[in-house]
C-alpha positions in Angstrom: -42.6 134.3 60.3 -43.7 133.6 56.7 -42.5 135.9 54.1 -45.6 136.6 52.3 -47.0 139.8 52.1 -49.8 141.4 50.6 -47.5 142.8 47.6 -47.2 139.5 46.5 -50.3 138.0 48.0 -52.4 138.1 44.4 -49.0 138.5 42.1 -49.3 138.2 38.2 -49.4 140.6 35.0 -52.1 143.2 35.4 -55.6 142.4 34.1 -56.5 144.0 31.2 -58.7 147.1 31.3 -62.3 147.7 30.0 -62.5 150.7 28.7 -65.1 152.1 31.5 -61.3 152.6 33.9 -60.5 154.9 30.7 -63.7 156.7 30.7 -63.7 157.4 34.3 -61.4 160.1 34.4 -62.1 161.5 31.1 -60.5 165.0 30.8 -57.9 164.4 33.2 -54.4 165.1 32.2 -51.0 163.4 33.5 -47.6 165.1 33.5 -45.3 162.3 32.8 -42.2 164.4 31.3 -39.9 167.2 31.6 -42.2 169.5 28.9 -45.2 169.0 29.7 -44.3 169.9 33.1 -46.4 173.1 33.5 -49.8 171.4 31.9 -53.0 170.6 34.1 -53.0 167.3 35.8 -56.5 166.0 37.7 -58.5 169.5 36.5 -56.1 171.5 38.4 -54.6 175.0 37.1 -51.9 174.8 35.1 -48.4 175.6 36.5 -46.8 178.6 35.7 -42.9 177.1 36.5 -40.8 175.4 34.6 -39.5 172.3 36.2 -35.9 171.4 37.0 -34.8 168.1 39.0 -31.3 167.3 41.1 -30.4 164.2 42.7 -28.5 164.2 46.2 -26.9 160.6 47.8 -24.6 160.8 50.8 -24.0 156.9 50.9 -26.0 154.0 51.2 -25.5 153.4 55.6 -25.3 156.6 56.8 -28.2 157.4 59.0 -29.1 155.3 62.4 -32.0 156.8 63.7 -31.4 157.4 67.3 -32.9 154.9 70.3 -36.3 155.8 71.4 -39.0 154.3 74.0 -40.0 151.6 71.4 -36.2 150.3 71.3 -33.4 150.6 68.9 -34.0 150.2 65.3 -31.7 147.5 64.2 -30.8 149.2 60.6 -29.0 151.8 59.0 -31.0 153.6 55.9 -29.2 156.2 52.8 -29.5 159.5 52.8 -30.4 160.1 49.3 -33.1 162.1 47.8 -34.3 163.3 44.2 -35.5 167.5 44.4 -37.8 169.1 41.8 -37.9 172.9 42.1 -38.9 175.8 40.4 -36.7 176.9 37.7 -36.8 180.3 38.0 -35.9 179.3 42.1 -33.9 183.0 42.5 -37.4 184.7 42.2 -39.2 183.5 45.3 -39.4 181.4 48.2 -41.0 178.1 47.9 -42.8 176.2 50.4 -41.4 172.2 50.6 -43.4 169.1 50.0 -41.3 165.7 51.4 -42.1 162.7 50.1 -41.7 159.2 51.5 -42.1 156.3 50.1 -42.5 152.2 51.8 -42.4 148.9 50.3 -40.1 145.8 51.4 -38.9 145.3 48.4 -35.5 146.6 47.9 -33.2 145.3 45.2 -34.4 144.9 41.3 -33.2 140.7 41.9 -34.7 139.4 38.9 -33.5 135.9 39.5 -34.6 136.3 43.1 -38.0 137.8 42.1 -38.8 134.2 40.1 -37.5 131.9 42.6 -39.4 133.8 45.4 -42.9 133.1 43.2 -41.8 129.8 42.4 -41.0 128.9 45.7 -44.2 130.7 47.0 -46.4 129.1 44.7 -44.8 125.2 45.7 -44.8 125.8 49.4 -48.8 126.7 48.7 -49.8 123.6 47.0 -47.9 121.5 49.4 -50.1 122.9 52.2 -53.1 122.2 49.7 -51.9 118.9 49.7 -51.2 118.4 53.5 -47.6 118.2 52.9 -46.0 120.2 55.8 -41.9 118.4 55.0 -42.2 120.5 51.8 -44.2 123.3 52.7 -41.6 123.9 55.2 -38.5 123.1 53.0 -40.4 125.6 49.8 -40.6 128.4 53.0 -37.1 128.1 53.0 -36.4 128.3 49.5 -38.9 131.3 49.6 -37.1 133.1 52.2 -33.9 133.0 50.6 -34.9 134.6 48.1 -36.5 137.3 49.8 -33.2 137.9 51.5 -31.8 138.9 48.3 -35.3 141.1 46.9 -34.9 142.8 50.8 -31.5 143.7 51.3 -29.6 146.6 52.0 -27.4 147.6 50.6 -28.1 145.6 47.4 -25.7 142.8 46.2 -22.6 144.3 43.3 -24.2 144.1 40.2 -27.9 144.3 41.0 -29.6 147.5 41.0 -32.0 148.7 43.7 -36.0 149.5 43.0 -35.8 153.3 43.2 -39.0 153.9 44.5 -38.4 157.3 45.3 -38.5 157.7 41.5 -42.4 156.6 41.6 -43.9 159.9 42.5 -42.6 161.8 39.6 -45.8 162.5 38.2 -47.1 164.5 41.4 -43.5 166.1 42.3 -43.4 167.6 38.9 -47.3 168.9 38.9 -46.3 170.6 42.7 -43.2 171.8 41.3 -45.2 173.0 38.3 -47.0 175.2 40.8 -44.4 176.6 43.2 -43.2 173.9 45.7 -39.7 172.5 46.2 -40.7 169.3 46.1 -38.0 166.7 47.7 -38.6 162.7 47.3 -36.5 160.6 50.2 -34.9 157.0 49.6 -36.4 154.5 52.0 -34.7 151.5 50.9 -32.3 150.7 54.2 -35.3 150.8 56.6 -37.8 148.7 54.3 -34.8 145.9 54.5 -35.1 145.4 58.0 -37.2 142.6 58.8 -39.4 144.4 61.7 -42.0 145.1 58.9 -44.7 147.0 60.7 -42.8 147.4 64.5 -43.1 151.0 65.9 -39.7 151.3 65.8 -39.5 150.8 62.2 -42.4 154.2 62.0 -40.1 156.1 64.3 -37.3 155.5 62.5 -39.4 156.7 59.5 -40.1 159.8 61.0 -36.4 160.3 62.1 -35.4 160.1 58.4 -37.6 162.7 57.5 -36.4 165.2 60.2 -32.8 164.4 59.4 -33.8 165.4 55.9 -35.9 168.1 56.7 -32.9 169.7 59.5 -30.0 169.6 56.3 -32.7 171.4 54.0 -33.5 174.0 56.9 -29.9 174.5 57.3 -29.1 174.4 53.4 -31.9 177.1 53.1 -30.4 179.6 55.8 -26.8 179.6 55.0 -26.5 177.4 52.0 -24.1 175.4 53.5 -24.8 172.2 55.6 -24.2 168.2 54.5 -26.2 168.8 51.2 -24.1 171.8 49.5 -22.6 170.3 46.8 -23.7 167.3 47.0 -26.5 167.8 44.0 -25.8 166.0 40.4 -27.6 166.0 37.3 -30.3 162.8 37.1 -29.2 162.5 33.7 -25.9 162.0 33.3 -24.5 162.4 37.2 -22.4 165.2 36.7 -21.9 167.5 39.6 -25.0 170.6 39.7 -24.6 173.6 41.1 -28.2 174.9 42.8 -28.3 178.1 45.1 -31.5 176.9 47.5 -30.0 179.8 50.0 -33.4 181.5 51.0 -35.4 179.8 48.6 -37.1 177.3 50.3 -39.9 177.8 53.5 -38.7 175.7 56.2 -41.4 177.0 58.3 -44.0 176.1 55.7 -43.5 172.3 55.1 -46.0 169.4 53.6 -45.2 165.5 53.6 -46.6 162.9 51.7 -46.4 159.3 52.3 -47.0 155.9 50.5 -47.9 152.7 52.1 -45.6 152.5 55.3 -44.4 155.6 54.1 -47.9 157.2 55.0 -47.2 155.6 58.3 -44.0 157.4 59.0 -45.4 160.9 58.2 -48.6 160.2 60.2 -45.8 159.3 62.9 -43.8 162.4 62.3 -46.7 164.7 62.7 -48.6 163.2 65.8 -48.8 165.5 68.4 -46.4 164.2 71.2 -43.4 164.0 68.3 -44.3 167.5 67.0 -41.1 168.7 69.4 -38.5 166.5 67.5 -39.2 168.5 64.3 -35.8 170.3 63.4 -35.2 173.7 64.6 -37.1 176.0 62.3 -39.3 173.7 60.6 -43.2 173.7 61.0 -45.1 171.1 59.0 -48.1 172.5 57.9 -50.3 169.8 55.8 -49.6 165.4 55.5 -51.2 163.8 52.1 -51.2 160.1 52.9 -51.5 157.7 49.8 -52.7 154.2 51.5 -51.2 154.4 54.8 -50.2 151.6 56.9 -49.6 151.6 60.7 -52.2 151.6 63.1 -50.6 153.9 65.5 -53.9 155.5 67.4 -52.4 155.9 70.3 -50.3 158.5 69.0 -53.4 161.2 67.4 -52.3 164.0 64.8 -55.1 166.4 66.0 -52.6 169.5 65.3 -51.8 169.6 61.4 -54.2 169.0 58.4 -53.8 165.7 57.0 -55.7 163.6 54.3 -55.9 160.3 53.5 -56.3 158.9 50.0 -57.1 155.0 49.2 -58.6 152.8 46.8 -61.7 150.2 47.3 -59.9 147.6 45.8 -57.1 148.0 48.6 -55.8 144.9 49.9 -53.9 146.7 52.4 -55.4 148.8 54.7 -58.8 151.2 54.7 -57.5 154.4 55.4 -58.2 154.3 59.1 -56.3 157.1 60.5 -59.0 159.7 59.7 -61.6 157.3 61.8 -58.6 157.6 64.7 -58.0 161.1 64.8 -61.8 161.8 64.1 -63.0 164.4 67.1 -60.3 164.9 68.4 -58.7 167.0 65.9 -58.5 171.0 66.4 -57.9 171.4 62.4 -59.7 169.9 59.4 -58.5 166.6 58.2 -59.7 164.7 54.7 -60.6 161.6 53.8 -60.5 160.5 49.7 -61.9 157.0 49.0 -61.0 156.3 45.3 -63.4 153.6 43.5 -61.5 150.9 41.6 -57.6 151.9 43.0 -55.5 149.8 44.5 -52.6 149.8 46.4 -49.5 150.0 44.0 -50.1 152.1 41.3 -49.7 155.1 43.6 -45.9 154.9 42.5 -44.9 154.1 39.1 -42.3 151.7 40.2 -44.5 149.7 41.8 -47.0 149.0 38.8 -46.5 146.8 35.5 -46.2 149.5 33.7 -42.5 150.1 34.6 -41.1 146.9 34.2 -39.8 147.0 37.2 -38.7 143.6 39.4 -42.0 143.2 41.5 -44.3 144.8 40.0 -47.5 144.6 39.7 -52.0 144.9 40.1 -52.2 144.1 43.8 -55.8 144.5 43.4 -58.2 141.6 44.5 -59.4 139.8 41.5 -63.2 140.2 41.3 -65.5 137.5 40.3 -66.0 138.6 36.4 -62.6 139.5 34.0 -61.8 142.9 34.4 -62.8 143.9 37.8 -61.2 144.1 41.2 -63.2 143.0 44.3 -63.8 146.0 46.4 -62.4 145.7 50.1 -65.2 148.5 51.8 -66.4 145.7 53.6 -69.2 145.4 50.2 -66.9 142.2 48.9 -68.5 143.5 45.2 -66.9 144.1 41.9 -65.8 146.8 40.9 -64.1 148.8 37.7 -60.7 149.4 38.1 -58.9 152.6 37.9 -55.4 152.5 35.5 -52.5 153.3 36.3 -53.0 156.8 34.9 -56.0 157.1 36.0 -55.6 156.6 39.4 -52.4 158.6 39.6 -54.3 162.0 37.9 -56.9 161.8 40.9 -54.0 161.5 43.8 -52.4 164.3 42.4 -55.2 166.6 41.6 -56.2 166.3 45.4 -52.8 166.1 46.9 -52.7 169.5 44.4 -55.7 171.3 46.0 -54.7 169.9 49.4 -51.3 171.7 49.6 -52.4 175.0 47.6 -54.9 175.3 50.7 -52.9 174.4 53.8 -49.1 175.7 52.2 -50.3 178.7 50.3 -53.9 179.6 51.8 -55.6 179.5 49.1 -59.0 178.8 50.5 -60.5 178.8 46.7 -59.8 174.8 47.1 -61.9 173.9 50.2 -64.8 173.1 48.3 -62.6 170.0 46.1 -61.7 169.2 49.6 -65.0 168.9 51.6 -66.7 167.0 48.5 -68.4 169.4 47.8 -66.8 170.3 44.6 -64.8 167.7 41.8 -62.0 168.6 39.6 -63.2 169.2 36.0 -63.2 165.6 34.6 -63.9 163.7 37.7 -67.3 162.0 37.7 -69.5 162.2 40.7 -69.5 158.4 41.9 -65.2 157.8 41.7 -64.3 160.0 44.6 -65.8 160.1 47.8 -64.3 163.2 49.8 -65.1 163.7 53.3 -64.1 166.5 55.9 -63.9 166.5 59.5 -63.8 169.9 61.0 -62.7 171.1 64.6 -65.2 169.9 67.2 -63.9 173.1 69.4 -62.1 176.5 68.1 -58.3 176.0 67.5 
């Protein structure tokens, strides 16, 4: 099987930027550090918590999700996880928003990361060429060096692409308004070489219930695998954080990125709603650009949403198409003009620096502009990085103050019907899809 995926499929240093992307979400305000925690992000309502952050890692191989019907999953994955919370966490009890990130990607292999493109690029123009000897023997020099981008763990001395870090921006805002917000490492089962098998999305959803079962069991007795176990992002030094009472098992949201989306679609479909830990009820799923095509397994029975971008290489958001009529609850579609796949997580896009990153968006016929993939081939403006991160978190915002909290003030941002201040009309398309029948 060739290793060449769509991360890599257009690879190079982001275009520049007209400043149209800028205008577009004019007014909207990104919370990109500690202080500025409690400001507006997207038009929403500014948080009234201050924001505090602990890391837990219990080891790099520790979880093997269990055999299913699709087979045994051939990998092992880390149990490690980043929290933002309330400061003032002794004063109430917080729902929790999980987040999962995807990606193959797994180890910052800078050496790697230029012999994979160089490679790549040679094994290319030897097919241009009708070459197939080196074409071949560029393949193999290309999968090498995947092997060391995709392991698990990585290799001493190379660090690994943290892209549970990437959602910082919308785990802060959430925190900023009264969720503890928990962001799970990924990293073991992107490294398997499955890719897109189903038992690779169950194994996705068996990560989040093993994290979702120690934070249901840290939350009623405050003991469990996770007590003690928090440190300080900072510096590493041991924190300790009483979450005894503090967090709503029974009130729980997920998000998911990429493959990530996949695994919380799979966690929430209604035949796998009875491997859900003991005292947990998940209550809303925000997808950001899912993959997996998993229809035969429908989520008619909790809210979702799906976010993606026109200029989406990846996927077109089809699991609201799916689950269309047959769902008992309302579920959301956001189509996003001019985003892409990548810049949902800040590890992911140029911005960071980080090995691999990069514009996945489909180079439009004229500088500056991504060519849209809604099936109109056309080009488009696209978002920036920024840009396209205020708009997932001002909906993923609305979407879990309504289905976590009840506050029914946000349907109207949700059925379209309504923007965010600072959100023009023709950037967001939002649909709804209410219950055919009562339920």
């Amino acid at each position: 099987m060739r290793i060449r995926d769509v991360w890599r499929a257009s690879a190079g240093s982001s275009r520049a930027r007209t400043g149209v992307a800028t205008a577009v979400v004019a007014g909207l305000l990104v919370v990109s550090a500690p202080a500025q925690a409690a400001q507006a992000s997207g038009g929403m309502p500014a948080g009234s918590h201050r924001v505090t952050s602990v890391r837990y890692d219990l080891g790099d191989r520790v979880f093997v999700p269990p055999p299913t019907e699709a087979g045994q999953y051939e990998g092992a994955n880390e149990l490690a996880g980043v929290v933002y919370y309330p400061t003032d966490l002794a004063h109430g009890r917080f729902p929790l928003v999980m987040i999962q990130h995807g990606l193959w990607d797994t180890c910052a292999d800078r050496v790697a990361s230029v012999d994979f493109a160089a490679a790549s690029k040679a094994r290319d123009a030897a097919e241009a060429a009708g070459d197939t000897a080196e074409a071949a023997r560029q393949q193999e020099l290309a999968e090498a060096a995947a092997g060391s981008l995709r392991g698990w763990p990585c290799a001493p001395g190379i660090e690994q692409i943290s892209s549970k870090n990437g959602y910082e921006y919308l785990a802060r805002q959430l925190a900023a308004q009264g969720f503890v917000v928990v962001s799970i490492g990924a990293n073991g089962i992107n490294a398997t070489s499955s890719g897109q098998a189903p038992t690779v999305y169950r194994a996705r959803a068996a990560l989040l219930n093993r994290h979702l079962a120690m934070w249901q069991q840290l939350s009623a007795t405050g003991g469990g695998e996770l007590a003690h176990h928090f440190t300080d992002p900072r510096d590493g030094r041991p924190r300790r954080v009483d979450f005894r009472g503090r967090v709503d098992l029974t009130n729980v949201g997920t998000v998911g990125h990429s493959m990530g989306g996949g695994g919380v679609m799979q966690q929430a479909a209604d035949m796998r709603r009875d491997e859900w830990p003991a005292g947990v009820t998940v209550k809303g799923v925000f997808t950001l650009a899912p993959t997996g095509t998993w229809d035969n397994e429908p989520v008619t029975q909790t809210p979702f949403a799906v976010m993606w971008g026109t200029c989406d290489a990846v996927n077109t958001g089809g699991y609201f198409e799916w689950n269309g009529g047959r769902n008992t609850v309302p579920i959301h579609k956001f189509t996003v003009r001019g985003a892409n796949h990548t810049f949902f997580n800040t590890q992911w896009s140029p911005g960071s620096g980080q090995v691999g990153a990069q514009d996945d968006a489909v180079p439009g016929s004229k500088p500056g502009t991504c060519l849209s993939q809604d099936g109109r081939d056309v080009d488009q403006v696209p978002l920036t990085e920024t840009a396209q991160r205020s708009l997932a978190s001002a909906y993923a915002s609305a979407f879990f103050r309504r289905y976590l909290r009840g506050e029914s003030g946000f349907d109207p941002i949700l059925a379209g019907t309504r923007r965010p201040p600072g959100v023009p009309a023709d950037v967001v398309d939002a649909r709804v899809r209410r219950p055919l029948t009562a339920g």
